[in-house]
Structures are given as C-alpha cells and as structure tokens.
matplotlib code that plots the C-alpha trace (Angstrom):
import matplotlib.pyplot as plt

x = [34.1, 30.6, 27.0, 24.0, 21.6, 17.7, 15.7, 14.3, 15.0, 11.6, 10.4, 6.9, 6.5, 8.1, 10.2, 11.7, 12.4, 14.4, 16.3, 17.2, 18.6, 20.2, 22.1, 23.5, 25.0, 26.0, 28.1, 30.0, 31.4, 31.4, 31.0, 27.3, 25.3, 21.5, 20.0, 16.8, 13.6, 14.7, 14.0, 15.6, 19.9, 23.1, 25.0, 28.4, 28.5, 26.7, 23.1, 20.6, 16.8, 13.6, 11.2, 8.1, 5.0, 4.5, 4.8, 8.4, 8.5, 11.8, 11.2, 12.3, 14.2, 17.9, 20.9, 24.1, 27.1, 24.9, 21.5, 20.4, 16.6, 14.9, 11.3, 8.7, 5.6, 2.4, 0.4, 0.8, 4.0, 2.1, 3.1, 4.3, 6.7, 8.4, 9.1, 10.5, 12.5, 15.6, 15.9, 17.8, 21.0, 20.3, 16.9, 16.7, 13.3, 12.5, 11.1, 11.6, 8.0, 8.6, 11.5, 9.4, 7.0, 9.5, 11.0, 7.4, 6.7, 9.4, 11.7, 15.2, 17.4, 19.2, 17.6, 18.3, 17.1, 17.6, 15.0, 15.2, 16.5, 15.8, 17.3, 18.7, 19.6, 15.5, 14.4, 15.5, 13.9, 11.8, 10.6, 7.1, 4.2, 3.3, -0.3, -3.2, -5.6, -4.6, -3.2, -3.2, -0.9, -1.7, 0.0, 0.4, -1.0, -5.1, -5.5, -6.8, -3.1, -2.2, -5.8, -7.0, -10.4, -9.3, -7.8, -11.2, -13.8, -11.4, -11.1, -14.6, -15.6, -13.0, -13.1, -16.8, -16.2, -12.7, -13.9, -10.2, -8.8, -7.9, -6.6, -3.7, -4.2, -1.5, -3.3, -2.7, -2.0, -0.5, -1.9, -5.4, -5.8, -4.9, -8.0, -10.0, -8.7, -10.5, -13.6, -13.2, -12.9, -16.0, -15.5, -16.0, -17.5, -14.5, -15.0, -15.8, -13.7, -14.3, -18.0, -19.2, -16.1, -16.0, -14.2, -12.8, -10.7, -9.5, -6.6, -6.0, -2.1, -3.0, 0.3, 3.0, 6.9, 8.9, 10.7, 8.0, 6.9, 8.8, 6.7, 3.4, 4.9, 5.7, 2.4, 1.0, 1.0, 1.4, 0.8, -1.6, -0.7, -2.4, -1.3, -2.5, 0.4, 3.7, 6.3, 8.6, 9.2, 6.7, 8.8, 6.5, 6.2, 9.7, 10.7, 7.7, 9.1, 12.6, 11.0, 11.0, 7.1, 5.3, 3.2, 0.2, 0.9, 0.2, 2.5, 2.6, 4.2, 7.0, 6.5, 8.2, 11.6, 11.5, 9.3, 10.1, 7.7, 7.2, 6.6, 3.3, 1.1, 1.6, -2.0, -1.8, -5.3, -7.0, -6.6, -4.7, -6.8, -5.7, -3.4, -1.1, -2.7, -3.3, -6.5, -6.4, -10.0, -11.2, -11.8, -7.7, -7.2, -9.6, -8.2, -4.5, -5.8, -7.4, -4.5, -2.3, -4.9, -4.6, -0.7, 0.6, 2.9, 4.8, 4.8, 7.8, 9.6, 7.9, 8.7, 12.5, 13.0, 11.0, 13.6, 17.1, 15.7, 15.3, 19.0, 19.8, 17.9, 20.1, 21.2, 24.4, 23.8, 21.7, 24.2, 27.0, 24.7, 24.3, 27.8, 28.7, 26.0, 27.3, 31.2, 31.4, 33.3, 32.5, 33.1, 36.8]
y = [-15.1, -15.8, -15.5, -16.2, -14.0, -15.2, -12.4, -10.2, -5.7, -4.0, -1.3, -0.4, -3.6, -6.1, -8.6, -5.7, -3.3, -6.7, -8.1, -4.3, -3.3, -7.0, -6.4, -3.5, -4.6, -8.0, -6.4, -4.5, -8.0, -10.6, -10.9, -10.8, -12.5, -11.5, -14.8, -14.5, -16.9, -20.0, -23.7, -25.7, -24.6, -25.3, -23.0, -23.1, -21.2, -20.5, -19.4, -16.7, -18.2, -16.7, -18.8, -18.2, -19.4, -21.3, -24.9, -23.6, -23.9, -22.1, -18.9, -21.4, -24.7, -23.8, -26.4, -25.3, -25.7, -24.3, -23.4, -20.5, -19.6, -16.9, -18.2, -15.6, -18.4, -16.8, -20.5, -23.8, -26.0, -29.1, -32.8, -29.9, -28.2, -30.9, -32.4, -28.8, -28.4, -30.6, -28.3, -26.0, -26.2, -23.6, -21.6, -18.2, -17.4, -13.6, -13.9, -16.6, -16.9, -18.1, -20.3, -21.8, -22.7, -24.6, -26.3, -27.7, -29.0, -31.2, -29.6, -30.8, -28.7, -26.5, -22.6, -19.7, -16.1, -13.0, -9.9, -7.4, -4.3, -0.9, 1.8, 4.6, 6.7, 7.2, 6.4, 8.4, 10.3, 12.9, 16.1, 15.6, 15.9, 20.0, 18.6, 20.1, 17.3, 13.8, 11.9, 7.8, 6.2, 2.7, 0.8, -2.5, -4.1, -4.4, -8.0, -9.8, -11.3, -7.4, -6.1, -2.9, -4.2, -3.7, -0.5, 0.6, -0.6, 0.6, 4.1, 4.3, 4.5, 6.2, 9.1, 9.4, 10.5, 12.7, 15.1, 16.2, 12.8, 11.6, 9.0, 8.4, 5.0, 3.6, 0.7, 0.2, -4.0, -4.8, -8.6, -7.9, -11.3, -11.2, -8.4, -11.0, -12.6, -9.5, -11.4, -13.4, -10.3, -10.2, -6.5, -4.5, -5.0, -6.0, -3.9, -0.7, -1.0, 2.6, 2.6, 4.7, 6.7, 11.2, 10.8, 14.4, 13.0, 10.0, 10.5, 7.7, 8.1, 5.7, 3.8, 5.7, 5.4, 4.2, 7.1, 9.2, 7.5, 9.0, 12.4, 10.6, 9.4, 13.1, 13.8, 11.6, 11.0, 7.3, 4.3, 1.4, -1.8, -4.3, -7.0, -10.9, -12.6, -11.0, -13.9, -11.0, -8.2, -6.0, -3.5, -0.6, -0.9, -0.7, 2.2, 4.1, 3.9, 4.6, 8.1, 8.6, 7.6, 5.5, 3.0, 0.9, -2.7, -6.4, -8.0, -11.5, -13.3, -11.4, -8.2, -9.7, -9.7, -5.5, -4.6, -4.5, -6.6, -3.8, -1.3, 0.6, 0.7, -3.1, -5.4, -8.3, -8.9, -11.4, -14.6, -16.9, -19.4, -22.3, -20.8, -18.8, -15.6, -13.3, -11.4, -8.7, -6.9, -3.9, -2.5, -2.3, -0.7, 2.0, 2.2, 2.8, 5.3, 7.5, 7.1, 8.3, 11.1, 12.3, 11.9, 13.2, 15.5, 12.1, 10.5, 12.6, 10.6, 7.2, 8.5, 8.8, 5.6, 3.8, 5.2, 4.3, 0.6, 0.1, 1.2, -2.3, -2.8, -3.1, -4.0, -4.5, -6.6, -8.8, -9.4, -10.0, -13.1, -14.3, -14.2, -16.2, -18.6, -18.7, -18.8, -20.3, -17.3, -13.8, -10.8, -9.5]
z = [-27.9, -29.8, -28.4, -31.0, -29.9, -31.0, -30.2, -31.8, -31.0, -30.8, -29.2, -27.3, -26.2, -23.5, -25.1, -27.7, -25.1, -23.3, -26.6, -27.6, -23.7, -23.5, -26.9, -26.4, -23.2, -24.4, -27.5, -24.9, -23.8, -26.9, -30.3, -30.9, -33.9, -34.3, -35.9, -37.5, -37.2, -39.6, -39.5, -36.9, -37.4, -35.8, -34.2, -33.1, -29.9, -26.8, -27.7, -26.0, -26.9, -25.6, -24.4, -26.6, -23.9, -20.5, -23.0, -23.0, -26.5, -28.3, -30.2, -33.2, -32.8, -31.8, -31.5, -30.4, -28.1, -25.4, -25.1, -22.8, -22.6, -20.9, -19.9, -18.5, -17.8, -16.4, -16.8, -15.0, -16.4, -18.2, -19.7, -23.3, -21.2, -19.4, -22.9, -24.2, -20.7, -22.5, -25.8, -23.3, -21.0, -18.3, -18.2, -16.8, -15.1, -15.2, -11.4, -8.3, -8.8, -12.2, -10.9, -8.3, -10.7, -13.0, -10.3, -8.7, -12.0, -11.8, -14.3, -13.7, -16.5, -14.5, -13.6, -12.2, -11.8, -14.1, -13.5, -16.5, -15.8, -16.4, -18.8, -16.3, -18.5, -19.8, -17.0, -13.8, -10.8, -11.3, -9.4, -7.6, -9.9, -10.3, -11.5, -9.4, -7.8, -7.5, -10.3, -10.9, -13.7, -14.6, -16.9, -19.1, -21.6, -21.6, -19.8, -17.3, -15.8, -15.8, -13.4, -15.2, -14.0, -10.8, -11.4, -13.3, -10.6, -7.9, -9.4, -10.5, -7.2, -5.7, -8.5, -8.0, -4.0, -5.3, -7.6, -7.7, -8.7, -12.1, -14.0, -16.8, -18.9, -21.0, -21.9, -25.4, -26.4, -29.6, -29.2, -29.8, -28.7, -25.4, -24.9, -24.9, -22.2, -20.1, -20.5, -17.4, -15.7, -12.7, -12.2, -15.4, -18.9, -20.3, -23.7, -21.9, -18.8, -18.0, -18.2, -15.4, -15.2, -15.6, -18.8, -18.5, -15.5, -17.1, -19.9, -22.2, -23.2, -26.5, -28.3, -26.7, -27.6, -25.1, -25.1, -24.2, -21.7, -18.9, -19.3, -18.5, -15.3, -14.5, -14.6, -11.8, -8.3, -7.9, -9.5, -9.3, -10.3, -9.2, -11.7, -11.4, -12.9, -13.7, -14.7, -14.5, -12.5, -15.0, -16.7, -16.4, -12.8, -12.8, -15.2, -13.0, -9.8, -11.6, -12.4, -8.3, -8.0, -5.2, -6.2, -5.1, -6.2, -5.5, -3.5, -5.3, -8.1, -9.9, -7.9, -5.0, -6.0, -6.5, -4.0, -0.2, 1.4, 4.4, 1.9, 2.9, -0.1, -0.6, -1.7, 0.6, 1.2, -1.8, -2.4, -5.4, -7.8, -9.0, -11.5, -8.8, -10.1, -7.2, -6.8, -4.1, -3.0, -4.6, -1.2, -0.1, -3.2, -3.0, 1.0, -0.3, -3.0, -0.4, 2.0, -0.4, -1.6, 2.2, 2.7, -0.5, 1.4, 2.0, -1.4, -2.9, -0.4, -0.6, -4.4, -3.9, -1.8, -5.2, -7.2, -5.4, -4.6, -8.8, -9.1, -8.6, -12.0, -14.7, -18.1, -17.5, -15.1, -17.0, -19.7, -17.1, -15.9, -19.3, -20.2, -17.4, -18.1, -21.8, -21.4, -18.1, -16.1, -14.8, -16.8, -16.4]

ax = plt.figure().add_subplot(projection="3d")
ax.plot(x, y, z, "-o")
ax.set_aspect("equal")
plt.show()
C-alpha cells in the first residue's frame, strides 16, 4: 500500500517536528513517498496534505485518489475556506476546538480529530529541578496567539516581590513576521517585552535544537503557558509536561483536549473576543505563580501526574489514525 506524503521534515519548529515524527511512524505501516512542492499533480494513491492557513488553502494543489488534510486554524473560517473545504476528502483538526470551528462555519467535508503526539523517547520524566529559588519555563514562538505578554507582565511583577524567582525564555520565532503580530498586545511594549524585568533572573534559551530542549525543562519549576489560540494541543506544552513538570496554563482552545479540566493550576478566569482567542487576567496568573512558589513541595507530584497523562501522546498513534483514514481499515 501507497501514501503520498506532502509535508515537509524539519526540525525546531512546529509543522517539521509533526511531518518528521508522522513519517517515521507512517513508513512503519506503508509505502511512503515524500512529494515535493510542485504545480498542481496527480497522484495515484491516498494523499497526506497540510493545510497551509485558516483559508484552508493546500500546502500546494494536490489531486489524488484521496485527499487527507491536517488543518491547525487559529482565525475565523471565511467565504476562502468554505470554497477550499472540497479540495480534500476527510480533514483532520489538530484540536476539538479546531473541529468545532470548522463545523460552525458550515463546513460539510467530513472531519475528525488527530492531536499530535509527543516523542517519548526525548521527551520523558525527569527528576525535580535541583535549581536553587523558583524557576518559570515559557515557551513558544514570540506572538500574540501564544501570550508571552502575559507571561512578561505577569512575571514582572511577580519577580519584583520574589527576589528568588527566575525566568527561562525559549522564545525564539523563525517567522519574523508573526512578531509583529505582538503589537496588539495591551500589556507590554511588544519589542521589549521584558522591559522592567532583573535581567540576571531571566535566561533567554535563544534558537535551541529540539533535541536540547529537554535540558532547559530540567532546569525549571513549572511552566506558564498562558497561550490565546492553540489550534492544536501546542507541542511545547506537551513535550514540558512529558519531562514530569506542572504547568500553569489556559484552559481554552486546543489545551482542553490534554489538560484535565480539574487540574489546579488551570486559567479559567478571562474572557474570549470575537476571534475565540481566550484572554485570562494577569492577576490569576500571578495568583497561581505564587501558589506554586509556596507549595513546591507538591509540584514533583503535580509534575509526575503531567507526565503519565501525555503518555497517551503519541506518534504512533497518529499514523494509525491516518492510515485508517487513507486505506479504509485499522492497522493489523
């Protein structure tokens, strides 16, 4: 049996670290063929597309026997994507929030669920972090759908009252374009976002490998991540609380279908603009910080229970979804 595969293997950022992971798991089933950006082709087998924005345009124009896109759309569905919605036989949403959204704008080509998963094998609990004082990890590309403004004004105020607390930043975007999206930020001056700050507590990890990045995550305490928008279930999230860490996070959008909704450190409080983007308050941020700061003796726990809930997460698991989607049948 044949898959087409469209994406593209990367690594350090989102969509490479997915095609890469999905790939090696698919070739374990099928016969896989890599096809490289072209003008519109034929293909003669069941094809895996990525969706390239919230229009739902195709990473390039695909036909084959089947076409199977993965769509991770942070924007409102408009008149565009309704039109694009027939280039594909099935769509698979990286979150139920992303579903849902499809669905409401009156998409009718058929979609289901598939949240990336996480490489276990890089990516695996950790000992409690032998760092002295109180560390904070956050993580993500530098934009506004992803909340480092929130992360900076919260910490800015809590670091000033914890002399002991710092913070790790692995900020670094690829897509200088999507900085600018930071400029509708409220909170910060979006080109110095850590104005204010004791820069000999804050730690910027720069462009780190992938493969590295499970040694910042030793380092810290807990995570904050309290993202907008995540069509997804946000991938560094993810691989952090693989690592056996506890995490402050928004409970909204993609985070929903990996976190449990009566987990403690969960931002509820906020309110969701016209978009579906999800704005929590600085204040309940800077309250689960200091909780946190107080209880650490319970985080290596909170830490572990992070850990066996993402070892549902995986690869595998993915490429078993697709391969049903593609051939019509389970994997033997």
């Amino acid at each position: 049996m044949k898959l087409y595969f469209c994406g593209k293997p990367g690594k350090n950022y989102g969509w490479g670290t997915c095609n890469t992971n999905l790939l090696a798991q698919l070739s374990k089933l099928c016969d896989v063929e890599i096809v490289e950006r072209q003008p519109r082709i034929k293909l003669d087998a069941p094809t895996f597309l990525p969706i390239a924005d919230f229009k739902l345009n195709p990473l390039f124009p695909v036909q084959a026997t089947k076409v199977i896109g993965y769509c991770f759309a942070e924007c409102p569905l408009d008149d565009d994507s309704r039109r694009n919605a027939p280039l594909y036989d099935l769509i698979l949403a990286g979150s139920t929030w992303n579903k849902q959204r499809i669905k409401e704008a009156g998409i009718t080509v058929p979609c289901e669920v598939m949240v990336q998963g996480i490489d276990h094998s890089l990516f695996k609990p950790q000992a409690p972090s032998e760092r002295k004082g109180f560390v904070v990890f956050s993580g993500g590309k530098y934009e506004f759908r992803k909340g480092q403004d929130y992360v900076a004004a919260a910490m800015n105020t809590f670091m000033s009252v914890r002399k002991d607390a710092f913070l790790i930043t692995a900020w670094h975007n690829l897509w200088k374009g999507s900085e600018q999206t930071m400029r509708a930020s409220w909170l910060i001056d979006w080109d110095k976002p850590l104005a204010g700050m004791d820069m000999t507590r804050v730690f910027d990890c720069g462009l780190i490998a992938h493969e590295d990045t499970p040694k910042a995550y030793g380092l810290a305490h807990i995570g904050l991540f309290p993202n907008r928008c995540e069509a997804g279930n946000n991938l560094v999230m993810c691989e952090f609380m693989a690592s056996a860490r506890p995490v402050i996070a928004s409970y909204a959008t993609g985070h929903t279908d990996v976190i449990d909704a009566e987990y403690p450190l969960l931002l509820k409080s906020g309110s969701c603009d016209p978009a579906g983007w999800f704005n929590p308050e600085v204040s309940d941020i800077i309250a689960h910080l200091e909780w946190a700061y107080q209880n650490r003796d319970k985080l290596a726990a909170m830490g572990a229970t992070c850990a066996e809930r993402m070892k549902a997460l995986t690869w595998e698991k993915c490429a078993n979804q697709v391969f049903e989607a593609a051939f019509g049948r389970p994997v033997e």
